[in-house]
MISE-521094 format. One record per atom (N, C-alpha, C, CB): x negated, y, z negated; residue in three letters. Coordinates in steps of 0.05 Angstrom, whole numbers, plus 32768, in hexadecimal, padded with zeros to 4 digits. Glycine has a CB too. Layout:
XYZAla/...
***
This chain:
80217F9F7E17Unk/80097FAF7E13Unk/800F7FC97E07Unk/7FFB7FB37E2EUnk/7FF67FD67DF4Unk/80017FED7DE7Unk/80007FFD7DFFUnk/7FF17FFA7DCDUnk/7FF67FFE7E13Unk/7FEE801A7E2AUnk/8012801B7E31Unk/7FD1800F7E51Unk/8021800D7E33Unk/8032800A7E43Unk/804C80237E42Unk/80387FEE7E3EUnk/8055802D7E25Unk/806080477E26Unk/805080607E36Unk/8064804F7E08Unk/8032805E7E31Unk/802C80707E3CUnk/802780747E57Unk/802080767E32Unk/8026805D7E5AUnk/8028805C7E7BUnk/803E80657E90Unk/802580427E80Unk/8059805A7E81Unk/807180647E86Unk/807A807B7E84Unk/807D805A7E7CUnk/806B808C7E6EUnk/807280A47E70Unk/805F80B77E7FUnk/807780AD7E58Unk/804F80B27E8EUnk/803780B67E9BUnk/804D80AE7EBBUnk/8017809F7E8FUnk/805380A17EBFUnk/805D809B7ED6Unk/808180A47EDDUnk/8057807C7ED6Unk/808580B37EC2Unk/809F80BF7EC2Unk/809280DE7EC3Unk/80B480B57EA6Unk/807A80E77EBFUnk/807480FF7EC2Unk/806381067EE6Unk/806281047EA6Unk/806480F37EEBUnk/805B80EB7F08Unk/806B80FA7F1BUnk/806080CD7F10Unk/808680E67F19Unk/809580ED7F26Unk/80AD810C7F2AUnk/809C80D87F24Unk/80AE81107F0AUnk/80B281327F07Unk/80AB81407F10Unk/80AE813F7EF8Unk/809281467F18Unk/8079814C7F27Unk/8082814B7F3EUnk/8062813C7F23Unk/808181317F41Unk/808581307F66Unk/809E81307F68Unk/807A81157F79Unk/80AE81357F63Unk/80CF81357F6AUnk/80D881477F80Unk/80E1813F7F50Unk/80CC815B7F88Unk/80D281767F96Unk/80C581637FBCUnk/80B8819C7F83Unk/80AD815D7FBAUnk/809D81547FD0Unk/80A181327FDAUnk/807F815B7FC6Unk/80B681297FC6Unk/80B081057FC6Unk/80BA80FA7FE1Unk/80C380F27FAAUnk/80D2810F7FE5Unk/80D981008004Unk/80C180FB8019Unk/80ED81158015Unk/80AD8108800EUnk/80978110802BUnk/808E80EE802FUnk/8072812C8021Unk/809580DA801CUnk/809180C38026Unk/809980B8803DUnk/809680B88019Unk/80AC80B8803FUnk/80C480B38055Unk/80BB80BD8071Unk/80E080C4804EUnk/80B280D88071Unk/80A080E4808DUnk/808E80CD8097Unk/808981008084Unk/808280B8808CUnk/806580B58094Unk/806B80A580ACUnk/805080A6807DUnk/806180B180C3Unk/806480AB80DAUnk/806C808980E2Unk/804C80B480E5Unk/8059807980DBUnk/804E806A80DAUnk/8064804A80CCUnk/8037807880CEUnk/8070805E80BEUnk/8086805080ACUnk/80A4804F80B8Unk/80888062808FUnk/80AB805D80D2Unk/80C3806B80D6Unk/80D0804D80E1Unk/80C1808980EBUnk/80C9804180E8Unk/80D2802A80F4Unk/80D4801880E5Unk/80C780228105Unk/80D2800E80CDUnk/80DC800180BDUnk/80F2800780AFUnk/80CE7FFC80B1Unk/80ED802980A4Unk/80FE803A8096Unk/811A803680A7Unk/80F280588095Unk/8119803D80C0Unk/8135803980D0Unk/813F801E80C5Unk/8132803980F4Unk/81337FFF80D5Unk/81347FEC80CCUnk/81407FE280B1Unk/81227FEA80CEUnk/813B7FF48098Unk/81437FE6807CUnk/815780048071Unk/81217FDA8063Unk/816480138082Unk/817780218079Unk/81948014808CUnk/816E8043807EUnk/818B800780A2Unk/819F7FFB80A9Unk/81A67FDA8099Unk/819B7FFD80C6Unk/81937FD2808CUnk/81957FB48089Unk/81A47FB98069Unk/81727FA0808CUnk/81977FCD8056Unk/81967FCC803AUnk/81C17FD38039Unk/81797FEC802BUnk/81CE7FE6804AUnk/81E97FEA8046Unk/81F77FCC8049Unk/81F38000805BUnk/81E47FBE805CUnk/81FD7F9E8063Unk/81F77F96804FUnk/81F87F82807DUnk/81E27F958040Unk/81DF7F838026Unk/81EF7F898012Unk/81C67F83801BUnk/81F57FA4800AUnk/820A7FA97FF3Unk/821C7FB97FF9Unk/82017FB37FDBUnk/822B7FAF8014Unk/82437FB8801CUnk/825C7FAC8007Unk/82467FAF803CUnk/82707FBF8008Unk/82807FB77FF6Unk/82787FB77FCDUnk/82837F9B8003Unk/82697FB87FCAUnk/82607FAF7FAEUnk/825E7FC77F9EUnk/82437FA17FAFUnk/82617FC87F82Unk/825A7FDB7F6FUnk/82437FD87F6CUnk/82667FDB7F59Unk/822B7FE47F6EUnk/82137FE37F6AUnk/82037FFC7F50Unk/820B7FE57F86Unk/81F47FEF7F47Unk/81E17FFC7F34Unk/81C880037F48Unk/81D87FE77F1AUnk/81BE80167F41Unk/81B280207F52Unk/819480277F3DUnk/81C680397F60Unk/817D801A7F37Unk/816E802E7F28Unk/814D802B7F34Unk/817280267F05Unk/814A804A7F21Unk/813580547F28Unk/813A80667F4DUnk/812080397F24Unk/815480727F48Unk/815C807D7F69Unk/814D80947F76Unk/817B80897F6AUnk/813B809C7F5BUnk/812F80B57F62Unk/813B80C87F6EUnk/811C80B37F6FUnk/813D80DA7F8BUnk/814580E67F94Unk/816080E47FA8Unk/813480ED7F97Unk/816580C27FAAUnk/817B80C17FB0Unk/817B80B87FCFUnk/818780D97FA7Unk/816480BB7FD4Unk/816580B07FF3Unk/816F80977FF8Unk/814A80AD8000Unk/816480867FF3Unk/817780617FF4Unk/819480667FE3Unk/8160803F7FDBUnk/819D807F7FD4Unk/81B6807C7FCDUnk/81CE80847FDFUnk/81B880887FB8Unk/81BB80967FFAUnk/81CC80A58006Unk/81D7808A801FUnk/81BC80C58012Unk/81CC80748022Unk/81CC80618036Unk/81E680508022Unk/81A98050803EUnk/81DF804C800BUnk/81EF80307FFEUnk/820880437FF6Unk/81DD801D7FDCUnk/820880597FEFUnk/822880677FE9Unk/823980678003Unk/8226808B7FDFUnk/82358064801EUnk/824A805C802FUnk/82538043802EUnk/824580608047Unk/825580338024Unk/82558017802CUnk/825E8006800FUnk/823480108039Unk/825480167FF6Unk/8259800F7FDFUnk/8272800C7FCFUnk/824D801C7FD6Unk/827E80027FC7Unk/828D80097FB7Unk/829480217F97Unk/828D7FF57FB6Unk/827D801A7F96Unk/827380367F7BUnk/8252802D7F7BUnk/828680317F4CUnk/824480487F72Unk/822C80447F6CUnk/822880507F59Unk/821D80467F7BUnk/821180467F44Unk/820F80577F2BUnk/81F280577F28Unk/821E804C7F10Unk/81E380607F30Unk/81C480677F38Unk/81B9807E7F1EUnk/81C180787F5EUnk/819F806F7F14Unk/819080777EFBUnk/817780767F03Unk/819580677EE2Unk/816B80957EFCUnk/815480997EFFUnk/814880A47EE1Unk/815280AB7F17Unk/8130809D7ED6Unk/812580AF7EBEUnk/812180CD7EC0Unk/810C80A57EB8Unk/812480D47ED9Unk/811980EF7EE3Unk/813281057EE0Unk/810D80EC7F06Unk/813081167ED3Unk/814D81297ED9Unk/813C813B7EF5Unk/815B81447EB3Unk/812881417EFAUnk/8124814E7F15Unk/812B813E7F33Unk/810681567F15Unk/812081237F32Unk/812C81177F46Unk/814181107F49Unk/812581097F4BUnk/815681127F35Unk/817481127F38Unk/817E81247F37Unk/818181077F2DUnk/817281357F3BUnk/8181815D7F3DUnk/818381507F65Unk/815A818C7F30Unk/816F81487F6BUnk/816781497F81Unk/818081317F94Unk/814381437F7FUnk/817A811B7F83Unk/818C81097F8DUnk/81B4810F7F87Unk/817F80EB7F7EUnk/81B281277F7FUnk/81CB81287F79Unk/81DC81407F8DUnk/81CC812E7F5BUnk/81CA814D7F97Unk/81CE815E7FAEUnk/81C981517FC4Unk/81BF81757FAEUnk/81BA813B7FCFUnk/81C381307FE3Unk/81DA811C7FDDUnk/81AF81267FF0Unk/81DC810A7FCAUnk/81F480FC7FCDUnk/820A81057FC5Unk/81F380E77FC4Unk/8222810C7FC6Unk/823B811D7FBDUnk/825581077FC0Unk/823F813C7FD5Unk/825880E97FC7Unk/826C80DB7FCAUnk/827780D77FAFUnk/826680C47FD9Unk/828A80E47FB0Unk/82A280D67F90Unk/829880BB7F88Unk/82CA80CD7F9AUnk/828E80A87F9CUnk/828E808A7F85Unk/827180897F82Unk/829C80667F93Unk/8260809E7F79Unk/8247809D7F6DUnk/824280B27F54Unk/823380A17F83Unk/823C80A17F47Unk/823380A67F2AUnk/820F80A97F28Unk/823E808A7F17Unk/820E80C17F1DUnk/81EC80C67F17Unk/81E780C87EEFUnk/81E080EF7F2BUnk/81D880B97EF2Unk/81D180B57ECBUnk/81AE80BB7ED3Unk/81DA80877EB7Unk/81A980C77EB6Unk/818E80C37EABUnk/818F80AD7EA2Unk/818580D47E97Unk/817780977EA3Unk/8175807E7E95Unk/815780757E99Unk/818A80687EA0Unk/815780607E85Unk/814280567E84Unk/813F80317E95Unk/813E805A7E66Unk/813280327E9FUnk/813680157EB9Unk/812E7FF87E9AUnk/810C80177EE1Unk/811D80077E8EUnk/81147FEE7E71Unk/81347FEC7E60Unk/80F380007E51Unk/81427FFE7E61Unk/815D7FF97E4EUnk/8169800A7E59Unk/815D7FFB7E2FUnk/817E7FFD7E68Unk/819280067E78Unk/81A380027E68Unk/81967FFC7E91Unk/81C080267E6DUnk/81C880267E5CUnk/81E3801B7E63Unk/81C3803B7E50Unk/81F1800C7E49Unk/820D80007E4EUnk/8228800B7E5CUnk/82147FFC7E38Unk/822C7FF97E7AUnk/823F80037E81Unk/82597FF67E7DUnk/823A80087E95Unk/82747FFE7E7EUnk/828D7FF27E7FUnk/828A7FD67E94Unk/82A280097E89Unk/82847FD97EA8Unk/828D7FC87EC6Unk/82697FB47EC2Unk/82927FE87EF0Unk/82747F997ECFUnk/82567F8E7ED7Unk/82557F8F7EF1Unk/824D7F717ECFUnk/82457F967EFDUnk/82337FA57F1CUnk/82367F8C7F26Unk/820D7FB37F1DUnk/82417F8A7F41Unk/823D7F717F54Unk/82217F677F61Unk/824F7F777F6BUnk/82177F8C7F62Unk/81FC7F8F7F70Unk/81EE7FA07F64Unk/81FC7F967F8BUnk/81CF7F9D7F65Unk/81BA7FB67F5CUnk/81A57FB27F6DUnk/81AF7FB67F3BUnk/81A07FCC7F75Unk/818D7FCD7F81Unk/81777FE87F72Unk/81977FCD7F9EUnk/815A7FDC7F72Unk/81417FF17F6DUnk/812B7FEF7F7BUnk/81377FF07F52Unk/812D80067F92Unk/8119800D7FA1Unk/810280177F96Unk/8121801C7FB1Unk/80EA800C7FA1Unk/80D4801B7F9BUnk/80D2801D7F7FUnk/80D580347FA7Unk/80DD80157F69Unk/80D980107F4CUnk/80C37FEF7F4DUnk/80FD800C7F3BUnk/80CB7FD97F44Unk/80BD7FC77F3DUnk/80A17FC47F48Unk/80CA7FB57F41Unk/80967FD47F5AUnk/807D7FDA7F5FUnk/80657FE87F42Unk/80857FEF7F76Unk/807F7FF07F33Unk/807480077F21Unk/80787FF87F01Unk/808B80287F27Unk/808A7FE47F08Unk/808A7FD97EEEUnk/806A7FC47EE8Unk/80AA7FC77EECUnk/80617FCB7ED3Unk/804F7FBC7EC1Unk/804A7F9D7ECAUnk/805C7FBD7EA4Unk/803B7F8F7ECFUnk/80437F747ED7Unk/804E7F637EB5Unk/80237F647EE8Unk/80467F6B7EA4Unk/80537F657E8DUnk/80657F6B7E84Unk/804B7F687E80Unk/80717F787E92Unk/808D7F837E97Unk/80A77F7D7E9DUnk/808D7F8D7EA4Unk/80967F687EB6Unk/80AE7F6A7ECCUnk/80C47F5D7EC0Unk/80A77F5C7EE9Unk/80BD7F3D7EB6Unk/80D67F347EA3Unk/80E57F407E9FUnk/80D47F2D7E8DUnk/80DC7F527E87Unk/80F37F6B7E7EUnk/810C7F727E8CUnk/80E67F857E7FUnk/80FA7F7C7E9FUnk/81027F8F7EAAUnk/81197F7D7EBAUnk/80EB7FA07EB9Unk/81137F677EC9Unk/812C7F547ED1Unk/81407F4D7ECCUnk/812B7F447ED2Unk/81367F447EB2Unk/81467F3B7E9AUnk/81607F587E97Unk/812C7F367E79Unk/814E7F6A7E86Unk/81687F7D7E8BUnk/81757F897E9DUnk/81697F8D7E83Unk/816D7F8C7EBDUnk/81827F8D7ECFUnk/81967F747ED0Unk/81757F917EEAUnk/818A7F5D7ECDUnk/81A07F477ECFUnk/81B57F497EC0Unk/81987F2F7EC8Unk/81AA7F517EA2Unk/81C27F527E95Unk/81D57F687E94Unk/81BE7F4D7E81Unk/81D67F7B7EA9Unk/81DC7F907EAFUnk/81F77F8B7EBEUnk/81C67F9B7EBBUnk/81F67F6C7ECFUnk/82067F677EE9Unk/82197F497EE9Unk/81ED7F657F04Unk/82227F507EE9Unk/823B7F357EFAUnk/82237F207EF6Unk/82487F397F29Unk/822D7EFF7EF1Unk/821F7EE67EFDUnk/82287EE47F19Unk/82267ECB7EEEUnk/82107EEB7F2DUnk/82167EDD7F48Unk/82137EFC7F55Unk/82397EC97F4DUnk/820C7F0E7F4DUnk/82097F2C7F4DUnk/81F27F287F61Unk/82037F3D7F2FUnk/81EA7F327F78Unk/81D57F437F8CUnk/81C77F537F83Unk/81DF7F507F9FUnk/81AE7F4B7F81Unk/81967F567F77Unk/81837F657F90Unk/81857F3D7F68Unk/817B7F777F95Unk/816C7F7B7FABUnk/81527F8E7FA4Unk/817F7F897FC1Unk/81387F897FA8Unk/81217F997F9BUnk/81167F9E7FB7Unk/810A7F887F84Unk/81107FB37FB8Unk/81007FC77FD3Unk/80E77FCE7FCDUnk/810D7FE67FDAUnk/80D87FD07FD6Unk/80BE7FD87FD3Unk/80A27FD47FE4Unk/80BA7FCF7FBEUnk/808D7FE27FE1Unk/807A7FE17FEEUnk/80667FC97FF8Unk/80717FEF7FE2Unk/80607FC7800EUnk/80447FB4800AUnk/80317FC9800DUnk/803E7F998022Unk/801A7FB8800AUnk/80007FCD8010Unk/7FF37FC98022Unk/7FEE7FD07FFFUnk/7FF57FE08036Unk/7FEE7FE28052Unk/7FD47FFD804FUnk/800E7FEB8067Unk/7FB77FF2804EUnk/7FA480058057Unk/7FA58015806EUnk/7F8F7FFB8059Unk/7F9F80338067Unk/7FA0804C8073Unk/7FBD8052806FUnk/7F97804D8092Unk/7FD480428069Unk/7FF180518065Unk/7FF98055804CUnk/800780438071Unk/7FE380378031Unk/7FEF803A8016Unk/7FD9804D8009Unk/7FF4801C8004Unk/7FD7805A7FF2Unk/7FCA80647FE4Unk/7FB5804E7FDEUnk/7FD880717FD1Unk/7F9580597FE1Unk/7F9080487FD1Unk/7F8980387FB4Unk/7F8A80497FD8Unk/7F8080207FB4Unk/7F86801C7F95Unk/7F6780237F8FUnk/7F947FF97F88Unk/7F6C802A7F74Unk/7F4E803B7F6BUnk/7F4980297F4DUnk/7F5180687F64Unk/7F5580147F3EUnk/7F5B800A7F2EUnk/7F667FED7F1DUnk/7F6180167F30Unk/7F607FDC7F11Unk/7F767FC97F0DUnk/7F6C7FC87EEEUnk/7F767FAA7F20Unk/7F7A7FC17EDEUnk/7F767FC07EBEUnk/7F797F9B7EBBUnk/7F957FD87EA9Unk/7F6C7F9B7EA8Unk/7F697F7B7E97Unk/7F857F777E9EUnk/7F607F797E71Unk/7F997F747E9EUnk/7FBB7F6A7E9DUnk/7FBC7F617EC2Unk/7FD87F8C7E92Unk/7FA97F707ECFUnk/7FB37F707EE9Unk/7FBB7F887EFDUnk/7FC67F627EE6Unk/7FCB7F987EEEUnk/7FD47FB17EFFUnk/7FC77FB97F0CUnk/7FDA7FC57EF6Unk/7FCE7FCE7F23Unk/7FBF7FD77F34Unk/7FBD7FF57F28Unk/7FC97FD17F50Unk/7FB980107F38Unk/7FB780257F33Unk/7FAD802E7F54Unk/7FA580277F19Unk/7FC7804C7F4DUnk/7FB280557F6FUnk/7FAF807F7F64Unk/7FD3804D7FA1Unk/7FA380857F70Unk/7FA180977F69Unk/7FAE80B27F7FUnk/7F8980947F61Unk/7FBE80BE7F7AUnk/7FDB80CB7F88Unk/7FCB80E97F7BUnk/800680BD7F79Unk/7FD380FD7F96Unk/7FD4811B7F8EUnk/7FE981267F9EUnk/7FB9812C7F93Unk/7FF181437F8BUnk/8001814D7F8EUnk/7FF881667F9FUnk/800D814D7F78Unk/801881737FA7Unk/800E81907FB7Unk/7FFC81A37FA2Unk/802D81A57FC1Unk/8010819F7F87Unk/7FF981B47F75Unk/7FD481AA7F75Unk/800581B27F4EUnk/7FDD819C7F7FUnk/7FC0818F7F79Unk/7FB181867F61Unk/7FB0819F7F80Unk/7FCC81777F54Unk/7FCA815F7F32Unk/7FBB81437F45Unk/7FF981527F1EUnk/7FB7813B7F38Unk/7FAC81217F44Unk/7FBB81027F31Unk/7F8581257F3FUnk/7FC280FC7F2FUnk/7FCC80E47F1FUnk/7FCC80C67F2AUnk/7FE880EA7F17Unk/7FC780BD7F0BUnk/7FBD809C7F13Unk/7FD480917F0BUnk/7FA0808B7F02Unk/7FE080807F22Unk/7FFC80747F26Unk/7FFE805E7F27Unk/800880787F3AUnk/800680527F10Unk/800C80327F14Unk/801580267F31Unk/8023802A7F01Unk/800F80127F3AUnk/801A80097F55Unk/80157FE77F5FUnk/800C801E7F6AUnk/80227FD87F5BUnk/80247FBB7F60Unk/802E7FB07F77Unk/80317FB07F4EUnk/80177FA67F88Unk/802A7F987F95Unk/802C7F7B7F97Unk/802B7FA07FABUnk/803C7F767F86Unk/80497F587F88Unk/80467F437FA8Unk/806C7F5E7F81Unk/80407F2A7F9EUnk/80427F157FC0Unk/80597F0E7FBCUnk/802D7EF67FC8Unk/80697F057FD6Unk/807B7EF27FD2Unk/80797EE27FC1Unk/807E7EE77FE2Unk/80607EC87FB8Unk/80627EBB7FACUnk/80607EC47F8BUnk/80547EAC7FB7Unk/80577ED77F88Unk/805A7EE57F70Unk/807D7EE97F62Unk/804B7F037F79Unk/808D7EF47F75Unk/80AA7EF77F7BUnk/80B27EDF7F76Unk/80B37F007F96Unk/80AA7ED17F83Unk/80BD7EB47F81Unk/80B67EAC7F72Unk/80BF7E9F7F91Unk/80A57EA67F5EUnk/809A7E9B7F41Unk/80AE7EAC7F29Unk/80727EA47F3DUnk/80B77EC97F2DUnk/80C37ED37F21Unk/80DD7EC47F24Unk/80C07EEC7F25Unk/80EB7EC17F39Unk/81027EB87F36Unk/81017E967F2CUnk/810F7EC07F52Unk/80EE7E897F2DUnk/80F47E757F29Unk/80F47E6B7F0AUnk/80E67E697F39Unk/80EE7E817EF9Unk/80E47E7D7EEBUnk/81007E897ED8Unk/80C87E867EEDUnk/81167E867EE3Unk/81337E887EDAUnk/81397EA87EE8Unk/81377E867EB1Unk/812C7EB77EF0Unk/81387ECC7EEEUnk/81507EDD7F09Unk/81207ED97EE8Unk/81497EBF7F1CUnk/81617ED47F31Unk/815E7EB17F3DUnk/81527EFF7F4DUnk/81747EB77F4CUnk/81877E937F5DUnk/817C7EA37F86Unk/81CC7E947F53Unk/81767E8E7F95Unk/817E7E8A7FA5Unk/81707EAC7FB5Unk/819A7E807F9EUnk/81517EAC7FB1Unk/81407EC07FB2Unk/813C7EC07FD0Unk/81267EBC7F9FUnk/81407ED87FE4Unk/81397EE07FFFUnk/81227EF67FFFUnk/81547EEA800EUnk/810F7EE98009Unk/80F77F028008Unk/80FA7F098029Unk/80D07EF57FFDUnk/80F97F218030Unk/80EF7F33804BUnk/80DB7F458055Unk/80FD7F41804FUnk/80D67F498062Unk/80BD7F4F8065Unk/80B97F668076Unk/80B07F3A806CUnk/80AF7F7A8079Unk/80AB7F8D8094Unk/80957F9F8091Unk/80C47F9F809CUnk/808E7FAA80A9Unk/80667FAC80A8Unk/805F7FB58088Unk/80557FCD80C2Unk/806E7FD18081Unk/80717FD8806DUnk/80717FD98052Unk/80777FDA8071Unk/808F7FC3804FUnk/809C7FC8803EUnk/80A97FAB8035Unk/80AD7FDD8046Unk/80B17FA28020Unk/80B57F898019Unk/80D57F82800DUnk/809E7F838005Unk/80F27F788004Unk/80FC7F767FFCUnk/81027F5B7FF5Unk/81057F838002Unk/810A7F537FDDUnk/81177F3E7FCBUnk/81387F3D7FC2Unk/81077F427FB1Unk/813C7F2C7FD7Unk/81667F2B7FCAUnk/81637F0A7FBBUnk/818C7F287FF3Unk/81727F117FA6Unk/816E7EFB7F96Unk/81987EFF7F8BUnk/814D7F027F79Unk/81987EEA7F7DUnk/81B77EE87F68Unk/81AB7EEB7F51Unk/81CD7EC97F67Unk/81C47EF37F47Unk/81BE7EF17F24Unk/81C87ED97F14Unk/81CE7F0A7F14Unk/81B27EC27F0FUnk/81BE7EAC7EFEUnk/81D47EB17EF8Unk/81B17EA57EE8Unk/81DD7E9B7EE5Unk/81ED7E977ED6Unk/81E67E9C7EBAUnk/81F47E837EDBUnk/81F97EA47EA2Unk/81F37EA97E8EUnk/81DE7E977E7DUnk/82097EAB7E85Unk/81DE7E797E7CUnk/81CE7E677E72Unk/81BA7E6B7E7BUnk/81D47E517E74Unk/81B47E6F7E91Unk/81927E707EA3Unk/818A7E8C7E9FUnk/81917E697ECAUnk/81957E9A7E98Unk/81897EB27E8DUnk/817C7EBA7E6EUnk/819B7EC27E93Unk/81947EA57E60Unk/81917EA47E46Unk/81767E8E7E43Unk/81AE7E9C7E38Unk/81727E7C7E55Unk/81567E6E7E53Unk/813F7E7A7E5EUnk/81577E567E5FUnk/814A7E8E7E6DUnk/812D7E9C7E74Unk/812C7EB87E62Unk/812A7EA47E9AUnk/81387EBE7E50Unk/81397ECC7E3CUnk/81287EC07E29Unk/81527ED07E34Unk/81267EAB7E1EUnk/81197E987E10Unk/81017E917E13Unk/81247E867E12Unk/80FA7E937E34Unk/80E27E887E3DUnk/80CC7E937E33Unk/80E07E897E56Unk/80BC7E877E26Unk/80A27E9A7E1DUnk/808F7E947E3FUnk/808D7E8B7DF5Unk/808B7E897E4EUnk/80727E857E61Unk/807E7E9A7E7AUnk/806C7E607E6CUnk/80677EA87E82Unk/806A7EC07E9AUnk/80597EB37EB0Unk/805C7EE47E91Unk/80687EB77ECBUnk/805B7EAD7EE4Unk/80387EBC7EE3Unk/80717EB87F02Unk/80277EB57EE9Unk/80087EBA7EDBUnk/7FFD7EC17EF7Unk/7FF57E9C7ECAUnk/80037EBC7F08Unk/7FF87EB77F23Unk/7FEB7ED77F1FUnk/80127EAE7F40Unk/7FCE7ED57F29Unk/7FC67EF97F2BUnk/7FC97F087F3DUnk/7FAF7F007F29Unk/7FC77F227F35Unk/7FD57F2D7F4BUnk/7FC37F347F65Unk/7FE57F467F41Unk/7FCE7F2D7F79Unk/7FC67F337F97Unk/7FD57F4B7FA8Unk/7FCA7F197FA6Unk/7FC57F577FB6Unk/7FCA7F687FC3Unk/7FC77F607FE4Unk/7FBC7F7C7FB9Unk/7FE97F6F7FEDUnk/7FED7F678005Unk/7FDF7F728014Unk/80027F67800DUnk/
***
């Protein structure tokens, strides 16, 4: 879609914005009990592993996976939320880059593991391919994939004020200055998820669930099954529903 740069840069000026106040998510009462829950579960999952880390924003899920990691190399578009994420995380085997999550930039090593919190919520549903596609090829075959993110829970999520012809949602978010901005925001079903993977893009898909919050551990095919879902012109269609 043509909207789609501008949307991205609309949602990279979002978060500049909010970079100073974003932790205040994490406060919400209401949430604290899951939050405990998936800071202890998310380190067993990529214990040991070199992990890619993107869209880290301020670094909070980086400060959990850098004990346990082997190296992490976490990319956010934001140079304010990684001023931020770079003063709380300080361990020698973490690496902070500016990057872009649509074209991630070439590293030496392939990542055993990647994980992106709270991103694929934000990606485009016309997108998401993409966006798969180039983390995959980012990582090891047989590499640990792990996606974090929201469900939508009334009175705790923002609400949605929006959906465009493609599907997307939209919620509408204000700031302390008192900007108001319309924020892309998806939330994917399980079966939505699993149509993605089946459709070549990740092996041997675990969806989880908690009041909250949702995660997806998947593998990274093999080179051939990627290269056929590189090829694939047909996208899982299913519309989108909200949890």
């Amino acid at each position: 879609m043509t909207r789609t740069p501008s949307r991205v840069s609309s949602l990279q000026s979002y978060y500049a914005a909010r970079a100073g106040e974003y932790d205040r998510v994490y406060l919400k009462p209401e949430r604290q009990s899951d939050l405990r829950q998936i800071e202890q579960w998310l380190p067993s999952v990529l214990a040991g592993a070199a992990v890619l880390e993107v869209a880290c924003g301020t670094g909070y899920w980086t400060q959990f996976i850098a004990p346990v990691a082997s190296a992490v190399v976490a990319l956010d578009s934001s140079p304010e939320t990684l001023r931020i994420a770079k003063e709380r995380v300080t361990a020698p085997n973490v690496e902070f880059h500016v990057g872009d999550a649509y074209a991630l930039p070439r590293f030496a090593r392939r990542f055993s593991a990647a994980f992106a919190g709270f991103w694929f919520s934000h990606v485009p549903l016309e997108r998401q391919r993409e966006f798969l596609l180039g983390l995959n090829s980012a990582l090891a075959p047989g590499a640990r994939v792990v996606l974090l993110d929201n469900l939508f829970v009334a009175g705790s999520s923002s609400t949605i004020v929006d959906q465009d012809a493609g599907g997307n949602t939209y919620q509408r978010r204000s700031l302390s200055d008192g900007s108001i901005h319309r924020v892309l925001k998806n939330f994917p079903t399980e079966a939505q998820l699993h149509a993605l993977m089946r459709a070549g893009l990740g092996d041997a898909p675990v969806y989880r669930r908690w009041e909250h919050y949702w995660a997806l551990e998947y593998r990274v095919p093999a080179p051939d099954r990627l290269r056929r879902a590189d090829d694939a012109q047909s996208w899982p269609d299913s519309p989108q529903e909200r949890e």
